[in-house]
C-alpha positions as CSV (number, residue, x, y, z in Angstrom):
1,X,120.2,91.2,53.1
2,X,118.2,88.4,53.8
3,X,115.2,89.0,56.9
4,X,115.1,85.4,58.1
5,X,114.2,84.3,61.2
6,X,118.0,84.4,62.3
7,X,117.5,88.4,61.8
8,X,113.9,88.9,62.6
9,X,113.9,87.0,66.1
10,X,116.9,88.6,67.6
11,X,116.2,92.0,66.6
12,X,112.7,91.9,68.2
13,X,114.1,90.5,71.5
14,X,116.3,93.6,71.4
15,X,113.5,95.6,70.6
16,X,111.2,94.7,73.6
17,X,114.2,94.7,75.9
18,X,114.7,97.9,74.4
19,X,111.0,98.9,74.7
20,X,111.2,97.5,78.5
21,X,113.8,100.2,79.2
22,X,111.8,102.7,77.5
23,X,108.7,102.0,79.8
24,X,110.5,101.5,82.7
25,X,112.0,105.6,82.4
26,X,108.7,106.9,81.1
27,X,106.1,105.1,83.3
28,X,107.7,107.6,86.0
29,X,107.6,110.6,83.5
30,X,103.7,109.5,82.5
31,X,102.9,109.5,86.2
32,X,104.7,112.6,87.4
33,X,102.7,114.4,84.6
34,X,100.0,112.6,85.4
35,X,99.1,113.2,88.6
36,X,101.4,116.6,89.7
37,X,100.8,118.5,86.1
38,X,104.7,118.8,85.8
39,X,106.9,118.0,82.6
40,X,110.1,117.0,83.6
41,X,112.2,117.4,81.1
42,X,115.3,116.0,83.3
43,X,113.4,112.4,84.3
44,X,116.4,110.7,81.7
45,X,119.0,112.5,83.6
46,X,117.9,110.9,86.8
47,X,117.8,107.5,84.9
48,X,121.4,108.5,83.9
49,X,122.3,109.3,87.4
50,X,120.8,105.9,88.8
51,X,122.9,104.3,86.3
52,X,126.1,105.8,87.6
53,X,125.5,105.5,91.2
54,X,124.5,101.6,90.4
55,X,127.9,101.1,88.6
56,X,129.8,102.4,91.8
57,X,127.7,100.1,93.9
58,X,128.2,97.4,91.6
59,X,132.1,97.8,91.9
60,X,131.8,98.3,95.2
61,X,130.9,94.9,95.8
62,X,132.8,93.3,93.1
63,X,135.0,94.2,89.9
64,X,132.8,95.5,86.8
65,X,134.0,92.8,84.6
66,X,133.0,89.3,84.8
67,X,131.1,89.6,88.3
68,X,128.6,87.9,89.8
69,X,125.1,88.7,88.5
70,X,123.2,88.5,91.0
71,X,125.5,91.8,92.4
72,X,123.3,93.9,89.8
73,X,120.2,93.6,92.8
74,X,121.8,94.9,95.4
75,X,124.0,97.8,93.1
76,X,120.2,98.8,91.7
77,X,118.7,98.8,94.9
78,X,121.0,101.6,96.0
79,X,120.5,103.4,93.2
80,X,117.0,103.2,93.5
81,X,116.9,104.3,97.0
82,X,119.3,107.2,96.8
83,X,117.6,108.6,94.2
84,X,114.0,108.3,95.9
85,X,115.5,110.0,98.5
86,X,116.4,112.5,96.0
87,X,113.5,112.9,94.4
88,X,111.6,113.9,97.7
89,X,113.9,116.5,98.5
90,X,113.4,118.1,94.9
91,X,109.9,117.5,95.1
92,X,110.0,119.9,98.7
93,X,112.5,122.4,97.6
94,X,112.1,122.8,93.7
95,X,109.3,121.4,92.0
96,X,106.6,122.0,94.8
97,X,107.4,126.3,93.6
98,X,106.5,124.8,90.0
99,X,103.0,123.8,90.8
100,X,100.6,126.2,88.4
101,X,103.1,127.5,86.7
102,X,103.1,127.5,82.5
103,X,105.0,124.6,80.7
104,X,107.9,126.8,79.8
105,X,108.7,127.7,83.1
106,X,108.7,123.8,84.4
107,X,111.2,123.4,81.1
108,X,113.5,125.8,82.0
109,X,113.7,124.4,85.7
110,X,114.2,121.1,84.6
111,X,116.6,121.7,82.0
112,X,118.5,123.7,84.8
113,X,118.5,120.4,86.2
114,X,119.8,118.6,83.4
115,X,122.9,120.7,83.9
116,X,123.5,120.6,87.0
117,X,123.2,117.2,87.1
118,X,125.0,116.3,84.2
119,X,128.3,118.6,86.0
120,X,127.8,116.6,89.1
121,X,128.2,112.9,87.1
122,X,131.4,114.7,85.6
123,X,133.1,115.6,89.0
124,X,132.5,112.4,90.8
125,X,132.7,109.8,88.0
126,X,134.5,111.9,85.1
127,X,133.9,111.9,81.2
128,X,134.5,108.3,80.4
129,X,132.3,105.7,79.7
130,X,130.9,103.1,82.5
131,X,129.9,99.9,81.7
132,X,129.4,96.7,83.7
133,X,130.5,93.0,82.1
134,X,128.8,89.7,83.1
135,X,130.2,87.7,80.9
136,X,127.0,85.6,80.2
137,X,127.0,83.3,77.4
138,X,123.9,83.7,74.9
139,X,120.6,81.9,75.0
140,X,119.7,79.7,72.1
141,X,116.1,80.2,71.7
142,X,114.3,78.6,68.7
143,X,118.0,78.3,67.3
144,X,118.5,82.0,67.6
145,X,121.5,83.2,69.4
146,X,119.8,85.8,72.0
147,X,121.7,88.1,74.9
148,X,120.3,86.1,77.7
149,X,120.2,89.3,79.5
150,X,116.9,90.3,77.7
151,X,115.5,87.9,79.3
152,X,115.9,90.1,82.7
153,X,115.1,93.1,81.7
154,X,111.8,91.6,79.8
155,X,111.2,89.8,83.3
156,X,111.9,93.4,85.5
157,X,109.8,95.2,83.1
158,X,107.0,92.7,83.3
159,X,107.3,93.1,87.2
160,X,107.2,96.6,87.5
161,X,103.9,96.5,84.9
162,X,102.0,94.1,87.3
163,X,103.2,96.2,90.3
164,X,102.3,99.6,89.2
165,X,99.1,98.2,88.2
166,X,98.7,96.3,91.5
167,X,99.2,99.4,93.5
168,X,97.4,102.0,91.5
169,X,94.3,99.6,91.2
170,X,94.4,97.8,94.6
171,X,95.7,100.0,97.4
172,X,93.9,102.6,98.8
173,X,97.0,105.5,98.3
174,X,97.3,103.9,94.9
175,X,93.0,104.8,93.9
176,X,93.7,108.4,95.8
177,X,96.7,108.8,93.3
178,X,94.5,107.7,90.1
179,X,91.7,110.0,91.4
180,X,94.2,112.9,91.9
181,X,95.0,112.2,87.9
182,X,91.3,113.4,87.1
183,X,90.7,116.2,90.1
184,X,92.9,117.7,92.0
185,X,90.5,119.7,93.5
186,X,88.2,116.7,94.7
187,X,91.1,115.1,96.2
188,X,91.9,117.7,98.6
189,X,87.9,118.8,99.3
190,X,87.8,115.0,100.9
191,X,90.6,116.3,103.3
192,X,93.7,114.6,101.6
193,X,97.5,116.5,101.9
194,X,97.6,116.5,98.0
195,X,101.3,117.7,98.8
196,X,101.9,114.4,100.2
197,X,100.4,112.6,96.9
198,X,102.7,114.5,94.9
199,X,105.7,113.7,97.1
200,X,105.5,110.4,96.6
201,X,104.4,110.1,93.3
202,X,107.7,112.4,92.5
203,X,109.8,109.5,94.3
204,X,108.4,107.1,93.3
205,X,108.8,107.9,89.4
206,X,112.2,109.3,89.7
207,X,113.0,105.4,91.8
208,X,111.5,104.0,88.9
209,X,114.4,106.2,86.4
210,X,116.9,105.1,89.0
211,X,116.2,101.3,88.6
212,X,116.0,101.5,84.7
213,X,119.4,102.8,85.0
214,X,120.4,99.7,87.3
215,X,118.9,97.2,85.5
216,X,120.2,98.6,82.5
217,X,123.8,99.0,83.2
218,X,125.2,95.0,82.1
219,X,123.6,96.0,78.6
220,X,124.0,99.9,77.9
221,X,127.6,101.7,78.6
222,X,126.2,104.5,80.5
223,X,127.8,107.8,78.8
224,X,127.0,111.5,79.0
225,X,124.6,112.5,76.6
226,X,122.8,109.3,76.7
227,X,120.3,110.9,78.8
228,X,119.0,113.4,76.2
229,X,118.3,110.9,73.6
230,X,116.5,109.0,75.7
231,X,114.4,111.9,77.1
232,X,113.2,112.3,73.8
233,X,112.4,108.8,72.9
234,X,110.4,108.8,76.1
235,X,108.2,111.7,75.4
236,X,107.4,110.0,72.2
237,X,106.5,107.0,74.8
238,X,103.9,109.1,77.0
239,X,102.3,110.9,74.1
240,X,101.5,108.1,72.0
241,X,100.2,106.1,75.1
242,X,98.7,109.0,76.7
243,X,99.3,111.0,79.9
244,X,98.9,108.7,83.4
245,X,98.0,105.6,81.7
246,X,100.6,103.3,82.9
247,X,98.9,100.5,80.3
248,X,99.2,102.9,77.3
249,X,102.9,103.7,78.6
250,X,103.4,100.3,78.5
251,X,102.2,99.8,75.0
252,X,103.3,102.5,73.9
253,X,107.3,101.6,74.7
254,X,106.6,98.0,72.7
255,X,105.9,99.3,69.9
256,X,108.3,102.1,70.0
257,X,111.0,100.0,70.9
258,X,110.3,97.1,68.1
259,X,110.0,100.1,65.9
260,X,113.7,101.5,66.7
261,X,115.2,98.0,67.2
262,X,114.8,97.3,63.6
263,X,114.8,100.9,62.2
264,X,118.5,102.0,63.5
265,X,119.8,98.2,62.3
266,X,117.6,98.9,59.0
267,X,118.1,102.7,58.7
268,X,120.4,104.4,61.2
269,X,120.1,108.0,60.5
270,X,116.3,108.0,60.2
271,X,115.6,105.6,63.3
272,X,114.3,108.7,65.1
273,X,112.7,110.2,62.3
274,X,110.8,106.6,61.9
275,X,109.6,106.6,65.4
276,X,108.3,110.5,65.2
277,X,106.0,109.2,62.0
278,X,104.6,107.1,64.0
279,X,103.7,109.9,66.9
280,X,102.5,111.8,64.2
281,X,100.0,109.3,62.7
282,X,98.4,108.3,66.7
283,X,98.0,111.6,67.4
284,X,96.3,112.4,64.3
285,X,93.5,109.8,65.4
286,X,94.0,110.1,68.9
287,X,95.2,113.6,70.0
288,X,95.2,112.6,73.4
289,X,97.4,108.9,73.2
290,X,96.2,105.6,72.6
291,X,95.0,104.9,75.9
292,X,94.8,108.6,77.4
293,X,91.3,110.3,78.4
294,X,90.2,112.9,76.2
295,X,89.5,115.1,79.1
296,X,91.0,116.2,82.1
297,X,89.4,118.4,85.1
């Protein structure tokens, strides 16, 4: 096999498209942990979820095959909205019991969720695959044939990068968030409902899974399952770019993206054993992720 720049080029376009998706699921898991202490084992699920409710949105408005593009906005922004709302009403009724309690316990909730969940996609949109066709030709770019539509998700991710870092770094509820990250405690002494922070922060990254799932949905047949091997991959995401650092996150799902592109093209049955070396080695040097803090009050 021959690694020429007809190989190379493509492959790495999938692999930060691929690594877009990956940040755009586990910037949401990274700030969830973050701030509220709570490892949610079902964030993928709700990516999966976002995906599904996106595709009926998306036929709602036209067929799934050879539609009009620009119908994936409106389908994600459903998706995204129904699953904010969501995510505030788990936040109230389920996770808000979780707070304090030891990492097992928040697993088993979670993965409680995973089912239920999962049984819910099967009763409203059945066992079978979903998928969602544009019909767009490819992009020749420096005479490579490239999906154009990695273009879009390279553009959303970019978005949701200079968003995130807009409103953790600019606005005030954004600064109360990142201080909540470092002290809890602090946070409420000054006389702010940390149960509102958390709220909001649980929306806000379970929206985020939800408009992966949209953006995603003209590139990745959403199937059952998918969810679980992507809730690893993301965990690999957080943990080499460290706990709440939205930068590191981002990083973090580059390189780990790249790294699976070419690994399940070059070597499918080790792909995931690739991308765990590579945990392995950062956290051997940096226990704490590549652009974590080493400490945490």
């Amino acid at each position: 096999m021959e690694f020429g720049f007809d190989f190379v080029f493509p492959q790495l376009m999938a692999g930060i498209s691929r690594g877009m998706l990956l940040f755009l699921v586990a910037a949401g898991l990274s700030l969830i942990f973050g701030v509220m202490n709570i490892l949610n084992f079902a964030h993928a699920t709700f990516w999966l979820l976002g995906g599904y409710i996106a595709y009926s949105a998306f036929t709602a408005f036209g067929p799934p095959s050879g539609a009009n593009p620009l119908l994936v906005i409106p389908a994600t922004a459903v998706a995204v909205a129904a699953l904010m709302l969501l995510g505030f009403g788990l936040e109230r009724v389920l996770i808000r019991r979780m707070y304090g309690r030891e990492v097992p316990e928040q697993l088993l909730l979670t993965f409680a969720l995973v089912l239920i969940i999962g049984d819910l996609i099967k009763l409203v949109w059945g066992v079978e695959d979903r998928s969602v066709f544009l019909g767009l030709p490819p992009a020749v770019i420096f005479g490579a044939f490239i999906n154009i539509y990695y273009l879009v998700i390279i553009a959303v991710g970019l978005a949701v990068l200079a968003g995130l870092y807009w409103f953790l770094q600019r606005t005030r509820f954004g600064r109360i968030v990142r201080a909540a990250v470092h002290s809890r405690e602090m946070v409420e002494a000054l006389g702010i409902r940390i149960a509102t922070i958390y709220m909001v922060v649980f929306g806000l990254g379970v929206g985020l899974a939800a408009l992966a799932g949209g953006v995603v949905l003209p590139l990745t047949p959403l199937a059952l399952g998918a969810d679980i091997d992507l809730i690893v991959q993301c965990f690999a995401v957080v943990v080499v770019g460290g706990f709440g650092s939205v930068i590191g996150t981002f990083v973090a799902a580059i390189l780990i993206g790249v790294t699976y592109s070419f690994a399940i093209f070059l070597w499918p049955d080790g792909a995931l054993a690739i991308i765990f070396l590579f945990v392995i080695a950062v956290l051997v040097v940096r226990p704490w992720g590549l652009f974590g803090t080493e400490l945490r009050t």
